[in-house]
FIKE-203825 format. One record per residue (C-alpha): x, y, z. Coordinates in Angstrom, 2 decimals. Layout:
N
(atom (X Y Z))
...
//
This chain:
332
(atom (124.16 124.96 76.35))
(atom (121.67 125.70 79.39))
(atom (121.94 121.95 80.85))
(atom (125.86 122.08 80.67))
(atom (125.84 124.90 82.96))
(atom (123.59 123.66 85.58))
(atom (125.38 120.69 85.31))
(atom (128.80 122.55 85.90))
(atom (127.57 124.70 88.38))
(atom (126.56 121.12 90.99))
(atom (129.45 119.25 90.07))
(atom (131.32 122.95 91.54))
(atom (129.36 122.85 94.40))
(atom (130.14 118.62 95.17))
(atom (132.22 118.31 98.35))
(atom (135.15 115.56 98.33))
(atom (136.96 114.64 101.30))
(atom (138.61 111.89 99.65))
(atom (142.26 113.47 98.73))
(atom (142.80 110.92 95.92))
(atom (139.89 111.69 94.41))
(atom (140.36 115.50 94.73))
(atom (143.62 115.26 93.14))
(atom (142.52 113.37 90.01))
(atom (139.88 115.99 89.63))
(atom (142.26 118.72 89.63))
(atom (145.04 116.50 87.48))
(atom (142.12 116.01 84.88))
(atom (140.72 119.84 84.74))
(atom (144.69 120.81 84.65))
(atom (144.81 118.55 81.50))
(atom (142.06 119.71 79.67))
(atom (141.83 123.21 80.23))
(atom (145.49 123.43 81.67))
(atom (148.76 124.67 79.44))
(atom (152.38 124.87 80.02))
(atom (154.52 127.74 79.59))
(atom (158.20 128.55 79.97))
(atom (158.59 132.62 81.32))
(atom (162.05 133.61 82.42))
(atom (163.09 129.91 82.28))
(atom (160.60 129.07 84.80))
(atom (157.30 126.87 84.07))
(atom (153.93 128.09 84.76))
(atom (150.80 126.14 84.82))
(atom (147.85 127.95 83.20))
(atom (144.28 126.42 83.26))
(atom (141.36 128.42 81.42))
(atom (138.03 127.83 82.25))
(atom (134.36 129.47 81.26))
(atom (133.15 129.46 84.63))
(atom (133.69 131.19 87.96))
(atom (132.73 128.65 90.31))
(atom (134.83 125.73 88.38))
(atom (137.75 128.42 88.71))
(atom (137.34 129.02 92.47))
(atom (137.34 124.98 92.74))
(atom (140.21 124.28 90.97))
(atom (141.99 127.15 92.80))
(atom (140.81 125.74 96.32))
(atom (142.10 122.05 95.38))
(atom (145.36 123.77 94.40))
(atom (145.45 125.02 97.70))
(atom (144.71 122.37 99.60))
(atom (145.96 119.70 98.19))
(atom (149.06 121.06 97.10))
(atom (150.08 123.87 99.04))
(atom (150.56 126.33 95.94))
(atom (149.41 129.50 95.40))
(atom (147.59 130.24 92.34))
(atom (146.53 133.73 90.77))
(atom (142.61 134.14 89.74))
(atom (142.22 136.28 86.59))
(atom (138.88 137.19 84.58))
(atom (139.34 137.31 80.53))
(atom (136.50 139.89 79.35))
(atom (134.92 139.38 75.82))
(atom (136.61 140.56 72.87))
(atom (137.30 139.82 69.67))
(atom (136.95 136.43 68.93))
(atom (136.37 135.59 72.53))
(atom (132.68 136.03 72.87))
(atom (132.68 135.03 76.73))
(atom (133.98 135.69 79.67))
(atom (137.03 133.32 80.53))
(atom (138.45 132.56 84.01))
(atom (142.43 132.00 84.75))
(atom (143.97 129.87 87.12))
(atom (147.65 130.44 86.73))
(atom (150.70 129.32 88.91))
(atom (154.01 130.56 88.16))
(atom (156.38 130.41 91.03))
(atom (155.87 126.73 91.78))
(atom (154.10 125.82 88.33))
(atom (157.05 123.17 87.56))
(atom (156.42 121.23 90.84))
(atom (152.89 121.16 90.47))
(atom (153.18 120.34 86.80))
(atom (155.23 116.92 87.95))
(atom (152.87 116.47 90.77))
(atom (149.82 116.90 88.54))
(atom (151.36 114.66 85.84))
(atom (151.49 117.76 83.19))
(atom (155.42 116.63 82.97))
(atom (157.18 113.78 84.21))
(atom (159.59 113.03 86.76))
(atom (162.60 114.40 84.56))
(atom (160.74 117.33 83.38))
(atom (158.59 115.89 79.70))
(atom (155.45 117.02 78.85))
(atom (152.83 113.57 79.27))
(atom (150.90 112.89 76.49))
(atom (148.48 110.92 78.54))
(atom (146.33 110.99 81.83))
(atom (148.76 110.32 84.87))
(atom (148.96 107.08 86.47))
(atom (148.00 107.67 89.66))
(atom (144.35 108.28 87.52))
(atom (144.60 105.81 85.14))
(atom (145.38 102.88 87.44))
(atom (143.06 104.55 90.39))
(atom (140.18 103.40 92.33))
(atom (136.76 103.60 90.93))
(atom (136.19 106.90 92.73))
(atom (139.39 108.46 91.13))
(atom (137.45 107.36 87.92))
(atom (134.55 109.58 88.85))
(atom (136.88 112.23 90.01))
(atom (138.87 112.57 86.59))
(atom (135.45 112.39 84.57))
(atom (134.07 115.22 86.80))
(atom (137.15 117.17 86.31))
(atom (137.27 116.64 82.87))
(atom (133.26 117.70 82.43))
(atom (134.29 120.99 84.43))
(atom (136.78 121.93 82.62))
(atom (135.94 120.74 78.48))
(atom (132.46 119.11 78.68))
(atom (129.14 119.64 77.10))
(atom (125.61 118.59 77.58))
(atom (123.44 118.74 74.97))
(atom (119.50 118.74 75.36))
(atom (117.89 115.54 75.04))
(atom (116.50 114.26 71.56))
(atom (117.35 113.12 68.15))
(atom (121.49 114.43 68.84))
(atom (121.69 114.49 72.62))
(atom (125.25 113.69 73.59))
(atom (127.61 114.52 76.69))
(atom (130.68 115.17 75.38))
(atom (134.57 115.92 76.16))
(atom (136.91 118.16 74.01))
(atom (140.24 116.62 74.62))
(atom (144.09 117.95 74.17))
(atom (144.87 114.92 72.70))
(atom (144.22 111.14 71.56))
(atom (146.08 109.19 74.33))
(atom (143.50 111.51 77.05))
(atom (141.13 110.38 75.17))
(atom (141.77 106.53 75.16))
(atom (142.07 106.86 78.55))
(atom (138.43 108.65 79.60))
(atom (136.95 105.92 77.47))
(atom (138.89 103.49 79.84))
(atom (138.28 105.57 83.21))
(atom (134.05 105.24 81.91))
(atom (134.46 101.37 80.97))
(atom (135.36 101.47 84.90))
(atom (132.29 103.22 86.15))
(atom (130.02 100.75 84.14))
(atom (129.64 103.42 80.70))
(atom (130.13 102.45 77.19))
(atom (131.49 105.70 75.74))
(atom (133.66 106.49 72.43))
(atom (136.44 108.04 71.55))
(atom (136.41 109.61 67.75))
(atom (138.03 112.80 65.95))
(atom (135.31 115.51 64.74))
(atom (135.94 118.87 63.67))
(atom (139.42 119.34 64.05))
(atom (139.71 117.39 67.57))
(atom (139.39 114.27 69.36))
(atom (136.53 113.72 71.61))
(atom (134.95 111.64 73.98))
(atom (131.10 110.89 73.06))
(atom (128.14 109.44 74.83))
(atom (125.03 109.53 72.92))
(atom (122.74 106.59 74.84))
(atom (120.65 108.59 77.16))
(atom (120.84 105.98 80.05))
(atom (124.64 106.11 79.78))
(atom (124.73 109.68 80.16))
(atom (122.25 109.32 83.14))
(atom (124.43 106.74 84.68))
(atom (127.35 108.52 84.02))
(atom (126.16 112.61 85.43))
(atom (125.14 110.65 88.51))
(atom (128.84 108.92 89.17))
(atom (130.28 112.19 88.41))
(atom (128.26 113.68 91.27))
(atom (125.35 115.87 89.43))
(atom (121.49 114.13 90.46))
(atom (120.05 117.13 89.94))
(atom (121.09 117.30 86.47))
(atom (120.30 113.83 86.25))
(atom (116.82 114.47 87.29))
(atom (116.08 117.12 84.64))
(atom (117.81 115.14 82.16))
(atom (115.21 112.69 82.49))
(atom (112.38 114.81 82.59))
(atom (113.09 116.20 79.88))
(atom (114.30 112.90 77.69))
(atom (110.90 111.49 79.10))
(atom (108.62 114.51 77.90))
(atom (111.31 114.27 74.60))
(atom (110.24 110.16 73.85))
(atom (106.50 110.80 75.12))
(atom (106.04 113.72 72.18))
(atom (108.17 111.77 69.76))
(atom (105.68 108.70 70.42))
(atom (102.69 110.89 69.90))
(atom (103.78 111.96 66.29))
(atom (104.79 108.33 65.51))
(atom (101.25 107.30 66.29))
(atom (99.57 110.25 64.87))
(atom (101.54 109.46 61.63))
(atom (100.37 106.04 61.76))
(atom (96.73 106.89 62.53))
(atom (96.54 109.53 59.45))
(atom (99.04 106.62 56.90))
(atom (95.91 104.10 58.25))
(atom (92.80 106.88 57.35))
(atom (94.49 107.19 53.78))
(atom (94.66 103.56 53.24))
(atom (91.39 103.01 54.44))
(atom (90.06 106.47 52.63))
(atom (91.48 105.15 49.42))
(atom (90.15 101.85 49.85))
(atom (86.57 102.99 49.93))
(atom (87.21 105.24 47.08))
(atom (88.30 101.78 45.09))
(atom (85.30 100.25 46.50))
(atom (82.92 103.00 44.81))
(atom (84.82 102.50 41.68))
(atom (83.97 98.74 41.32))
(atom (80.35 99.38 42.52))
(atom (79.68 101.05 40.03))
(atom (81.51 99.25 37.53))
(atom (79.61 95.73 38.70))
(atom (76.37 97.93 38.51))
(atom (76.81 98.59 35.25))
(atom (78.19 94.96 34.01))
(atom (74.97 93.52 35.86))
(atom (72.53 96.37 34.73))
(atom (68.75 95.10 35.89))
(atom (69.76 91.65 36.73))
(atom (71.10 93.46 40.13))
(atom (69.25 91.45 43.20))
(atom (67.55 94.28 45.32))
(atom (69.77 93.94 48.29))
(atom (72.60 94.49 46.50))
(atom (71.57 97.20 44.64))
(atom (70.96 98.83 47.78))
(atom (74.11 98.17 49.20))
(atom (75.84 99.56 46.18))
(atom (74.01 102.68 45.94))
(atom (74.87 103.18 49.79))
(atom (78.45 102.62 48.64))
(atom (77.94 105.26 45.73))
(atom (76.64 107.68 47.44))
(atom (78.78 107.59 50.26))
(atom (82.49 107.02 48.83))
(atom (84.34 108.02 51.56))
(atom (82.43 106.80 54.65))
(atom (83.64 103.89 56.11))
(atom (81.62 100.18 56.50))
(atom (80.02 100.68 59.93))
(atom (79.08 104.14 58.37))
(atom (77.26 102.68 55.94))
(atom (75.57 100.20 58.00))
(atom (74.01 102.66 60.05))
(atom (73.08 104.56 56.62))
(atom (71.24 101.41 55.59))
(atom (67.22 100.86 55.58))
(atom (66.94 98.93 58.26))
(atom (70.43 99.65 59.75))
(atom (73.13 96.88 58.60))
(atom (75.88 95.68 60.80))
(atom (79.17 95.99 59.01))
(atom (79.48 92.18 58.30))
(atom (76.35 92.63 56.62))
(atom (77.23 95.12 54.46))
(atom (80.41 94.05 53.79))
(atom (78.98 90.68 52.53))
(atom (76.76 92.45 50.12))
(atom (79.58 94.25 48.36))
(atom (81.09 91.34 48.15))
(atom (78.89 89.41 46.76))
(atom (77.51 92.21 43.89))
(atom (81.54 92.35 42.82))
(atom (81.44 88.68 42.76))
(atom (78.40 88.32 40.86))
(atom (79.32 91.07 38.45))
(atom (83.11 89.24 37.32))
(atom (81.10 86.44 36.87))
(atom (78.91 87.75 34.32))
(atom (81.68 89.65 32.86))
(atom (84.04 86.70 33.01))
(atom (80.66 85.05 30.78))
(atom (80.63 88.26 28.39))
(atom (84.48 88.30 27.69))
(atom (84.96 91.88 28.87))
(atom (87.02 93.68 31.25))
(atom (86.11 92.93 35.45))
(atom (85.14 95.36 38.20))
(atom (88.69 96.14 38.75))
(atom (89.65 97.30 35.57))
(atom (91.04 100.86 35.83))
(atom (90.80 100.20 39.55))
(atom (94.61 101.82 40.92))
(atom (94.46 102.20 44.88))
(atom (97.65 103.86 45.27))
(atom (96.81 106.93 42.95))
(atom (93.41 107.57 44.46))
(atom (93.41 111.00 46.53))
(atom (92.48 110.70 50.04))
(atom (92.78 113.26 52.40))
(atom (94.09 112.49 56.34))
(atom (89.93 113.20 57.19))
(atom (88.81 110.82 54.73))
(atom (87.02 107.79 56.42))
(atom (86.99 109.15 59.89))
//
């Protein structure tokens, strides 16, 4: 998970001056990493997080935006926590900031959904709730064969609505339940692109596609080196077949074999795997591969003929391409 650091690490670093849009990032990371608790009839708002720097953001937007003070506390590993974890907890104002956030509505219910003011915001609330959203339950995968940016979400109405807030920003994404949660997927690498760079991250984007690019170059060069090596067999076991029913007509025609074509057969013999331009330059005086290509021809042609006159089997009896051996080297 390399990339979804660096990725979380800008989008920390991204300064917002628009207040709408920092308060749908903090509404969104308070939703996805955020929970509610009730201690001595009092709510607190409690957002985990696996990174310092997203921490220290959220905290500042609290801040700011807000006016609340929040407490910063560090989780160490243990037990089945393998990584360090970050708190952002507010307890003396949590309920206010809960309604203000949209954790709870205006008599005091937990919302199921994104809040309103995100849902129905401009398109740069849109990028703010995705970037808060990334920060807080996101993932990055490398590219190839199962690249995907993803969201972990707390429920199935959040994520309806992320697949909404992307439809906004131009990106096709999907909302789908796997292992045990619903998500938010994107899988097409230019949607990803498109969608790190609304969110803030170009840096990101840039070794996104550097690496996607060296990614589709590689997996290009084994497609065609697949192809080259399926075309050498073909061609290996085609020349094999040819030998076979070179000798074959050689023996159906015995001495009534015209010179040339003797010669081309032997050639053929001799060299089973070598391909016709091979040959041609094998030939006394050199052939083209027309030439010799012609002569082949014509000796099988002349040698069904006569056994076609003789009533017995043809040059390509016993002839089976497909279960000749031919090695990838065959033919070069």
């Amino acid at each position: 998970m390399a990339l979804t650091g660096e990725a979380k690490e800008e989008l920390s670093r991204l300064e917002v001056s628009r207040p709408s849009a920092r308060k749908a990032e903090a509404a969104a990371m308070l939703r996805f990493a955020g929970g509610l608790h009730l201690v001595a009839g009092r709510v607190v708002v409690e957002a985990e997080l696996d990174s310092a720097a997203v921490a220290r953001r959220l905290h500042e937007i609290i801040a700011d935006m807000y006016g609340h003070r929040a407490d910063l506390a560090v989780l160490a590993p243990s037990g089945i926590r393998r990584t360090t974890r970050y708190i952002v907890r507010v307890e003396r104002e949590g309920g206010m900031l809960a309604r203000q956030t949209g954790l709870l509505d205006a008599r005091g219910r937990p919302v199921r959904g994104m809040p309103p003011f995100v849902v129905g915001g401009a398109a740069v609330d849109a990028e703010a709730a995705w970037r808060g959203a990334f920060l807080a339950r996101g993932t990055l995968t490398e590219p190839g064969r199962s690249s995907a940016l993803e969201l972990s979400c707390p429920g199935p109405e959040v994520a309806l609505a992320m697949v909404g807030a992307a439809r906004r920003l131009g990106v096709s994404s999907k909302a789908r339940e796997a292992r045990g949660s619903d998500r938010v997927v994107l899988r097409d690498g230019e949607a990803i692109s498109l969608l790190l760079s609304r969110m803030g991250a170009p840096e990101t984007v840039k070794v996104w596609e550097e690496r996607r690019t060296k990614r589709e170059v590689k997996a290009t060069a084994h497609r065609l080196a697949n192809f080259d090596d399926a075309n050498l067999r073909r061609s290996a076991r085609a020349a094999v077949a040819a030998g076979q029913r070179v000798q074959r007509a050689l023996e159906i025609l015995g001495d009534e074999v015209p010179e040339h074509l003797q010669a081309a057969g032997q050639l053929r013999l001799e060299h089973r795997q070598a391909s016709l331009e091979e040959l041609g330059r094998l030939a006394d005086p050199p052939l083209t591969k027309d030439a010799v290509a012609g002569r082949i021809r014509r000796l099988l042609a002349t040698a069904d003929k006569r056994a076609e006159e003789l009533g017995m089997p043809g040059t390509d009896h016993g002839v089976d391409e497909e279960r000749l051996p031919a090695s990838p080297e065959a033919g070069r």
